[in-house]
C-alpha positions in Angstrom: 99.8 111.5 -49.5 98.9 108.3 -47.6 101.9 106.1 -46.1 102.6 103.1 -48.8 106.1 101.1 -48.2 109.3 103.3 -48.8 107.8 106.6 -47.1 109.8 108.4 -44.6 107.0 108.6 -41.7 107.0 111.1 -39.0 105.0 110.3 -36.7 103.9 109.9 -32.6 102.9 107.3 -31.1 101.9 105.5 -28.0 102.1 101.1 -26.8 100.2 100.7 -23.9 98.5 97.1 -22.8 94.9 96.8 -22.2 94.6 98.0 -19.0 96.2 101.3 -19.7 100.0 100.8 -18.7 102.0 102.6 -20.7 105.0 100.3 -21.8 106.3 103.4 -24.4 105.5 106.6 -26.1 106.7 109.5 -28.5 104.2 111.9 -27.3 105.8 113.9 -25.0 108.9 113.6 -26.7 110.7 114.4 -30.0 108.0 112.1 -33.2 109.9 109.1 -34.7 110.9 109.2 -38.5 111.7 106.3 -40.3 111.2 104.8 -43.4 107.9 101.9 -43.7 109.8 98.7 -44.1 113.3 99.4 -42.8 112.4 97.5 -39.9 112.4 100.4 -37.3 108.8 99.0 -36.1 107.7 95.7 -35.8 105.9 94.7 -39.1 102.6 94.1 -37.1 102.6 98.0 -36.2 104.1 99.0 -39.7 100.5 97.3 -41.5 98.6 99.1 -39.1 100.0 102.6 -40.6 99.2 101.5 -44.4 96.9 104.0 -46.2 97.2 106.7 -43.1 98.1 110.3 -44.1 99.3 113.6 -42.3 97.1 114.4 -39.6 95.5 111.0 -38.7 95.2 109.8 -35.5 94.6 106.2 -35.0 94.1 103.7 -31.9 94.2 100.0 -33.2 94.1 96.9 -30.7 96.6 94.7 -32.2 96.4 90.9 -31.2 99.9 89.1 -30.0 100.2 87.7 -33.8 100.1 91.3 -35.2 102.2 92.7 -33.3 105.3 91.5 -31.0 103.8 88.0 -31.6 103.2 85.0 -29.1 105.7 84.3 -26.8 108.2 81.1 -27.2 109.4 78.8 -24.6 112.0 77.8 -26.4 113.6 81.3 -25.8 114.1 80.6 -22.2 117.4 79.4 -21.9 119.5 78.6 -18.8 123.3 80.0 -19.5 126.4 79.5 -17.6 127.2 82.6 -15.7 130.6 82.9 -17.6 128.2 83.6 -20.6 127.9 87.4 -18.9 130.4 90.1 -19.3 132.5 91.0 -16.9 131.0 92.8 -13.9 127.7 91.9 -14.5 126.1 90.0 -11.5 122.4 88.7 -13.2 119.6 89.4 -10.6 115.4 88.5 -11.5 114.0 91.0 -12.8 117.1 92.6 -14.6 117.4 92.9 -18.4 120.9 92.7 -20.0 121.9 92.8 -23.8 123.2 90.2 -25.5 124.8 90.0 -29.0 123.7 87.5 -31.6 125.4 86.3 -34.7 124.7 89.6 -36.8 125.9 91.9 -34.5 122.6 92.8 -33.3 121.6 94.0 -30.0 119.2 91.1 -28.0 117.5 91.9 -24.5 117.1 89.6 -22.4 115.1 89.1 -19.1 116.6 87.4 -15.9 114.3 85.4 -14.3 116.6 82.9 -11.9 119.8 82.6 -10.9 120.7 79.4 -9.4 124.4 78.9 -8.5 126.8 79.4 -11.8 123.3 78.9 -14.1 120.9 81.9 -14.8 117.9 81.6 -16.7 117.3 84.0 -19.2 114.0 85.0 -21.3 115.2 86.1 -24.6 110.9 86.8 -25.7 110.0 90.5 -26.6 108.9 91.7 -23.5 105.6 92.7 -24.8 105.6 89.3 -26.8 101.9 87.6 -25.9 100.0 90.2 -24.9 97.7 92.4 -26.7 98.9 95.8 -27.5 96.6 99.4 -28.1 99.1 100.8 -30.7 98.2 104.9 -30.7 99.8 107.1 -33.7 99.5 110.4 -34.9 100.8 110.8 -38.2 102.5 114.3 -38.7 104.7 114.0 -42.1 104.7 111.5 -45.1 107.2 111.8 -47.9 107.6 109.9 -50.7 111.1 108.2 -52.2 112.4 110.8 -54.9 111.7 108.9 -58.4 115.0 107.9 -59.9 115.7 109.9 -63.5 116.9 108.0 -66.2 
């Protein structure tokens, strides 16, 4: 059974840059499950798991378009301090979620804070950069067929 979209994957895997810094991994916890195409992984790393099956091990290099894609400048905003909740005092360096429109969780990274003005980067932080993606692919099961 290779992995087409709609499986549930379980899997490990591994997101390191090239030279070797880990920036996340599954292998020496508990394997990820998901289901290809619910958006759990970045589509760039979900196309790099097509046609795998149970047992495969795979190291790709994936280029900043295929994976967290190619960082924006128009994501670097300055925002009023007031813009933060309560109790948060922005420092460089620190990353602090934001909410958007859909209720969706945003990171962001501070990189200044001048007076009552912080500038934030709201890029992937591995946006721009190539990424060795390494999976191990330990379970694929298909969608149950609907009966008529």
């Amino acid at each position: 059974m290779s992995i087409t979209a709609g499986c549930r994957v379980t899997m490990h895997y591994a997101l390191r840059l090239q030279d070797g810094m880990e920036a996340d991994s599954s292998f020496s916890e508990e394997p990820v499950t998901f289901v290809m195409g619910d958006e759990t992984l970045d589509k760039g790393l979900e196309l790099a798991l097509f046609g795998l099956r149970p047992g495969s091990r795979q190291t790709l290099t994936l280029m900043p378009g295929q994976a967290f894609g190619e960082r924006h400048q128009d994501a670097i905003r300055w925002l009023d301090i007031s813009t933060f909740p309560a109790g948060i005092s922005p420092e460089p360096g620190q990353i602090i979620g934001f909410t958007d429109e859909q209720g969706q969780e945003i990171p962001a990274a501070v990189l200044e804070v001048l007076d009552d003005r912080v500038k934030v980067d709201f890029n992937h932080p591995l946006a721009g950069r190539e990424i060795v993606f390494e999976v191990e692919i330990l379970e694929v099961e298909y969608p149950p067929l609907d009966e008529e």
